[in-house]
N, C-alpha and C positions, 0 to 999 in steps of 0.2 A: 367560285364564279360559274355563271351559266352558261359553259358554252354555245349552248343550244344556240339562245336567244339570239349569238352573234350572225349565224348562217342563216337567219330567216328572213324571208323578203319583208322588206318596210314600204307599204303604198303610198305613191306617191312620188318616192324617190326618184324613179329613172325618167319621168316626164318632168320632174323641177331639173332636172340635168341637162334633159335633154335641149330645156328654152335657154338654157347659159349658154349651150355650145353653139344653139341660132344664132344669138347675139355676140359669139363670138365669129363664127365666119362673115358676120357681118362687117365686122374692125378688120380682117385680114383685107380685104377689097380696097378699104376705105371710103367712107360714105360724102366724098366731095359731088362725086356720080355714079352712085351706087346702079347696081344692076337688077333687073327682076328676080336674080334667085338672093339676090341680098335685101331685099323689097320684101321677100316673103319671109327671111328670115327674124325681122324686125316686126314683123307682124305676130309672127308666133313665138318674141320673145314679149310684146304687149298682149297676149293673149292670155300667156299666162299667169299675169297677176290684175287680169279683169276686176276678179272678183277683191281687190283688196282696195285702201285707200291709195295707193298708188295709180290707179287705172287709169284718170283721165289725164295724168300729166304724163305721164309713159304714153299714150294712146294719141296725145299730139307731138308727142318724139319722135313715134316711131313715123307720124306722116308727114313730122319736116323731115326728120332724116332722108327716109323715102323720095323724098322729093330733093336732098341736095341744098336744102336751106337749110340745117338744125345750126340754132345757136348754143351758147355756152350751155343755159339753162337746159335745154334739150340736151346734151350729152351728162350733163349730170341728171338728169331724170333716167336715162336709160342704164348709168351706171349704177345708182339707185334700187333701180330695177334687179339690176344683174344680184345685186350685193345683196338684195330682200331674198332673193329666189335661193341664195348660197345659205342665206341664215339659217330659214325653213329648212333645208337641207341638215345644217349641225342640229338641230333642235329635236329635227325626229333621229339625228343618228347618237347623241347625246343623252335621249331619253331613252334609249335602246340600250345602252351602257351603263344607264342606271340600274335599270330593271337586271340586265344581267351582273353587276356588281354588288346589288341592294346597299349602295351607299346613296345616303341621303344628300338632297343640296342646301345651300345655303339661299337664302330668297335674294331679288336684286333689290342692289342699293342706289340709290342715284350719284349720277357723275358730275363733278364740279363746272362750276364754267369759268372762264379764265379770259385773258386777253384777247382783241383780236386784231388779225393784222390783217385790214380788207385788203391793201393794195398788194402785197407780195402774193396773198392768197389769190387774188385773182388774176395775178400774174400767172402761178404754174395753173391756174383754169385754162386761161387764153392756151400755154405752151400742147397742155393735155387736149383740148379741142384741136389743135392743129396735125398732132397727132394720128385723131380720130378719122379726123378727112383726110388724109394720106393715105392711113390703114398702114396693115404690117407691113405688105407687099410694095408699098410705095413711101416708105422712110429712107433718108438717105443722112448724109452727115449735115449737110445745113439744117432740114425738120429737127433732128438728134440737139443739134449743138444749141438751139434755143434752148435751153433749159439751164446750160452753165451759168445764165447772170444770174438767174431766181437763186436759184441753188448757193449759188455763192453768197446772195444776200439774204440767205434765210441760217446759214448753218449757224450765224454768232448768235443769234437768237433763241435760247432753248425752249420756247414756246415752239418754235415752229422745228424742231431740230426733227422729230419725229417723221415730220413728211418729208423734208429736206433730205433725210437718209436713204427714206422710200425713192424719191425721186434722184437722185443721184447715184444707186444701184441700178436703177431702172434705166435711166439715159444710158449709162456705161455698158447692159446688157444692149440694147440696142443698139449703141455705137458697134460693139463687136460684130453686130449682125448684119453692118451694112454693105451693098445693098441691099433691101428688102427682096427686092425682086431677083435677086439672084439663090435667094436661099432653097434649098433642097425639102424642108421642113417647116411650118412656121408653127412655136410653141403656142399658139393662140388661147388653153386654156390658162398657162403663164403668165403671158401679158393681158389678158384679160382680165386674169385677178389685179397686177398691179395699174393697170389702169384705172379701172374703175376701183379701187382701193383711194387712191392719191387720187381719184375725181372726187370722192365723197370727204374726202377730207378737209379740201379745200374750201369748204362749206363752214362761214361763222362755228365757231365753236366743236368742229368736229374733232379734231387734234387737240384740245385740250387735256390735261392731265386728267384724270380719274380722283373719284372724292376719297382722300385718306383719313385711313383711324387711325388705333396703334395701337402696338400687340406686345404684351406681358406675359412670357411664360418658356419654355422648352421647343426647339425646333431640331426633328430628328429627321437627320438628312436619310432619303431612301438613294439617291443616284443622281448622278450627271448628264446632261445630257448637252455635249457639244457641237456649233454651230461652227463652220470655218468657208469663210470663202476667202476671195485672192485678195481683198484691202479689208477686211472686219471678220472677227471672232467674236464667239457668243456664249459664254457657259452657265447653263441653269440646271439647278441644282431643286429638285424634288424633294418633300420633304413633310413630315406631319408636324402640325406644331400642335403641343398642349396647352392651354390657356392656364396662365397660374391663379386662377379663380376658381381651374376645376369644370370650368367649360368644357362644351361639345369639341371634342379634336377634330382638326381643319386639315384640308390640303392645301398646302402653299408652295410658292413656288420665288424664288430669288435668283433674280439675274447678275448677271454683268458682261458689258459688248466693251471692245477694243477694236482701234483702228491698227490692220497691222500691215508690214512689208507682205509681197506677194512671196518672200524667200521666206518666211519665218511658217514653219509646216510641223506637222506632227507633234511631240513633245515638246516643241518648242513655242507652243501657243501657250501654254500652263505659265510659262513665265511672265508675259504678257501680262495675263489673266489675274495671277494670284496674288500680285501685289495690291488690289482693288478690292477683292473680298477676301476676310477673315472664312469666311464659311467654305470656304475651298480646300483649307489645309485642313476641317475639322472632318472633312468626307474622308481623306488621304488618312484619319488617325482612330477613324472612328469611335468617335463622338457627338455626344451633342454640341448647341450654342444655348447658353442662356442668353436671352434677350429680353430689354428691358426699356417700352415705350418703341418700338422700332415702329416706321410708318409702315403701314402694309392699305393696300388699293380691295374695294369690294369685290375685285373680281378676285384676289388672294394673293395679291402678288405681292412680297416683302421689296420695301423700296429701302434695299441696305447700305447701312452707314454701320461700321466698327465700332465709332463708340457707345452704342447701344447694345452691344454682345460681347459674350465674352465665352471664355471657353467652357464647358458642362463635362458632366460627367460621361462615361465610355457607351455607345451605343451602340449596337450591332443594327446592320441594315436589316437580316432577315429576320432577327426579333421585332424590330419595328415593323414588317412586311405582315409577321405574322400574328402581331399583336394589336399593333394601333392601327393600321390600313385599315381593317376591314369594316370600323366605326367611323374616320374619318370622312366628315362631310365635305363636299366640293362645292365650289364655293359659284357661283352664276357666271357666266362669260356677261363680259361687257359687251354693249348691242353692235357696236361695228367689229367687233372680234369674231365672229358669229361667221363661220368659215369650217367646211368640214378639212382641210389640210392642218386648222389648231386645235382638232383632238388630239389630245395627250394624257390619256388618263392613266395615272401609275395602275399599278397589279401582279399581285403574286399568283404565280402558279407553281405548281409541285405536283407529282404523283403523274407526269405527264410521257408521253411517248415519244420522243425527238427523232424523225425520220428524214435522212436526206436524199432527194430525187437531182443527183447532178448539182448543179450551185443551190436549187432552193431548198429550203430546211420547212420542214414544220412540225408544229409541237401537237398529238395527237392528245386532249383535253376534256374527260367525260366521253368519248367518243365521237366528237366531234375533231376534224381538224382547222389549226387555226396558223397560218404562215406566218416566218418568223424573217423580220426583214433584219438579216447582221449586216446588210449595207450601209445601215445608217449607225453600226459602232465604227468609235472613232478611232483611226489609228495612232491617236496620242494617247492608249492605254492597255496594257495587257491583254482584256478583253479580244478573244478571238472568234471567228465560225468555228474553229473544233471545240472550242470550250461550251462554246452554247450546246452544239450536239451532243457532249459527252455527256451535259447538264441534267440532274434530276430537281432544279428548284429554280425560279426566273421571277426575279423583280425586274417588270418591264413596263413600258409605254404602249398603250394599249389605242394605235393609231386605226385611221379608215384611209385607205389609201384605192385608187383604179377601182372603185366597187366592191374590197372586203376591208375585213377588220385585218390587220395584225400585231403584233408584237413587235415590240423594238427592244431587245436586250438589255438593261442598264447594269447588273451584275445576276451572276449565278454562283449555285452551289455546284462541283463538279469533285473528279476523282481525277488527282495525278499523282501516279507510279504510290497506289494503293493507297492514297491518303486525300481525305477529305479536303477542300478547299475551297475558299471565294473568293471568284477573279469578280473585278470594277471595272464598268469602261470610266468611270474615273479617278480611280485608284493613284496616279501621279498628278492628279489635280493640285495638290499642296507640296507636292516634292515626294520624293521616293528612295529607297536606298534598293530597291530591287534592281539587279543586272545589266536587265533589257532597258529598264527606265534610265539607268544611273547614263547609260550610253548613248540614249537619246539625246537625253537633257544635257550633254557633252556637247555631243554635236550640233543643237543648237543654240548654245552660251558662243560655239566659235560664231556660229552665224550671224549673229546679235551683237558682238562685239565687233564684229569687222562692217556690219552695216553703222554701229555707232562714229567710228574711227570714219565712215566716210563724211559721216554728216555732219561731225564736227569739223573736218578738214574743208567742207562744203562753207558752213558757216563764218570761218575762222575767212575767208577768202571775199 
């Protein structure tokens, strides 16, 4: 890989940045009576996509906003906006990772179209518009708690479950944050994305599912990568697949989310988790899946069902890393994905220099350095900050985060008490007999069982 390429300036960048964060201190205000430096903000967030086809509908937003009358339509043209300015942004920082990766992409495919449901859809519009004219600063629990009905009449729906999830993380972040105007901080480039994320979506057709094929051949998992917040879990699993045609090798990628207790933490998320995907215990035993007809999305996502795989032969992650990586193609982001925080580009490095300055680490690579964030391994897996340091080999996530690139750990080669080894951060993903794991997964089977006993004693009542 090129390090180089990663520390070099991309034109363009810091001024498509700069018009998101206008148009985000403009939402912190609230544009019911917006002010003159929120008036100017809106100006030079239509300013900066003059030149596109979005110009004139952005360009009468930003002068209802301005003025205090922006209707529904006007807040989805400025989220629009906001969401065009963030694409350009992944696009030139995507194409930068190409170049330094020399993995090829896969071209775009087109996205299906599906149901639509005008009236709920323009229900969470109405609730997001109301929102907007509050601003962060001026949300309180009645603005918040509109959203409970939509929400609750979109979740049986799984057309609409997608936004439904979006916007009911998001109300519940905001509920926690209320008042607005007593907050110390406002995350504004936070709520900026999920705002204008669940405005565009709300849009005929925007949350529709993606167009599936389906994929015949070898899927060698490279790593895990887990999501955990305080009501949902998320574990996705990295991975090349070989096409059994002898096809170009792909990068894919295969989810699965779980709704969970706020008490269920650490190793005791894999429980949750692995009853749902086969592919979780084949990372834990290292191996492949063969799979046969499984649907997978144009942007490469495997949309997995069990009975379409089955267990494969033994696969090493860092033979994979260092065999089929470095051909596999990457497959197009879908156009509302198009966000520089869903870079995730797997990547092996070796031969690297691992230096730590206090909590931060970074991996010195060609002579370049390149930070390595062990914040985001999970502590449902062996994978630790010393192990990365002591590390001479890194299958990792190859993120853009505050203005650089880093690394995000998924497994290493390292050296304990003289003997080679490879620690996983998802290594207990499918169950474990290792020490540390065996007494995690203890003590959250009690946890689990005593949250069961109440719920049945709850129900039984």
């Amino acid at each position: 890989m090129r390090a180089d390429l990663l520390v070099e300036h991309i034109d363009g960048l810091e001024e498509a940045l700069a018009a998101v964060d206008a148009g985000d201190r403009a939402l912190v205000g609230g544009l019911l009576r917006p002010q003159p430096a929120q008036v100017a903000a809106l100006t030079e967030l239509a300013d900066a996509v003059a030149g596109t086809p979005l110009a004139a509908r952005v360009a009468e937003a930003a002068e209802k906003a301005a003025a205090g009358t922006a209707g529904e339509e006007h807040f989805v043209a400025l989220a629009a906006a906001r969401t065009a300015l963030l694409g350009s942004v992944h696009d030139a920082l995507t194409t930068r990772v190409e170049e330094a990766t020399g993995r090829p992409r896969v071209e775009d495919a087109p996205v299906a179209g599906g149901q639509q449901q005008p009236n709920l859809l323009a229900a969470a519009r109405s609730w997001l518009s109301d929102l907007a004219r509050a601003g962060w600063r001026g949300i309180d629990h009645d603005v918040v708690a509109g959203a409970a009905p939509v929400i609750s009449a979109m979740l049986p729906d799984p057309a609409l479950r997608r936004l439904a999830a979006l916007l009911d993380g998001f109300a519940a972040e905001l509920a926690a944050s209320c008042p607005g105007a007593a907050l110390d901080r406002v995350p504004a480039r936070r709520w900026g994305d999920l705002w204008s994320r669940a405005m565009v979506l709300t849009l005929p057709g925007a949350a529709d599912p993606p167009a599936t094929g389906t994929a015949t051949g070898r899927v060698l998992p490279l790593g895990v990568d887990l999501h955990e917040h305080t009501t949902a879990a998320q574990a996705q699993v990295h991975a090349v697949f070989e096409p059994a045609d002898g096809g170009t090798p792909r990068l894919v990628l295969a989810s699965v989310s779980v709704p969970k207790p706020d008490t269920v933490v650490g190793a005791g998320i894999w429980q949750l988790l692995r009853q749902h995907m086969s592919l979780l215990a084949a990372v834990s035993e290292g191996r492949a899946m063969d799979v046969e007809g499984m649907p997978v999305t144009a942007a490469g996502d495997l949309v997995w069902h069990d009975e379409h795989a089955r267990p494969g032969t033994a696969a090493d992650a860092f033979a994979t890393a260092r065999v089929a990586l470095p051909t596999a193609a990457r497959a197009a982001t879908a156009p509302l994905d198009r966000h520089p925080a869903r870079i995730a580009e797997p990547v092996f490095l070796e031969g690297y220099t691992a230096e730590k300055d206090g909590d931060a680490l970074t991996f010195t690579v060609a002579g370049h350095r390149l930070p390595v964030d062990t914040d985001r391994v999970p502590a449902a897996g062996p994978l630790t900050p010393e192990a990365v340091a002591a590390s001479g080999a890194c299958i990792g996530l190859l993120r853009w985060d505050d203005g650089t690139f880093a690394v995000q750990p998924l497994a290493v080669e390292t050296t304990v008490r003289k003997k080679a080894v490879t620690v996983h951060a998802g290594a207990w993903a499918g169950g474990t007999t290792d020490k540390n794991g065996v007494r995690a997964e203890k003590a959250a089977t009690d946890a689990v069982t005593v949250l069961r006993e109440r719920a049945g004693r709850l129900l039984r009542k």
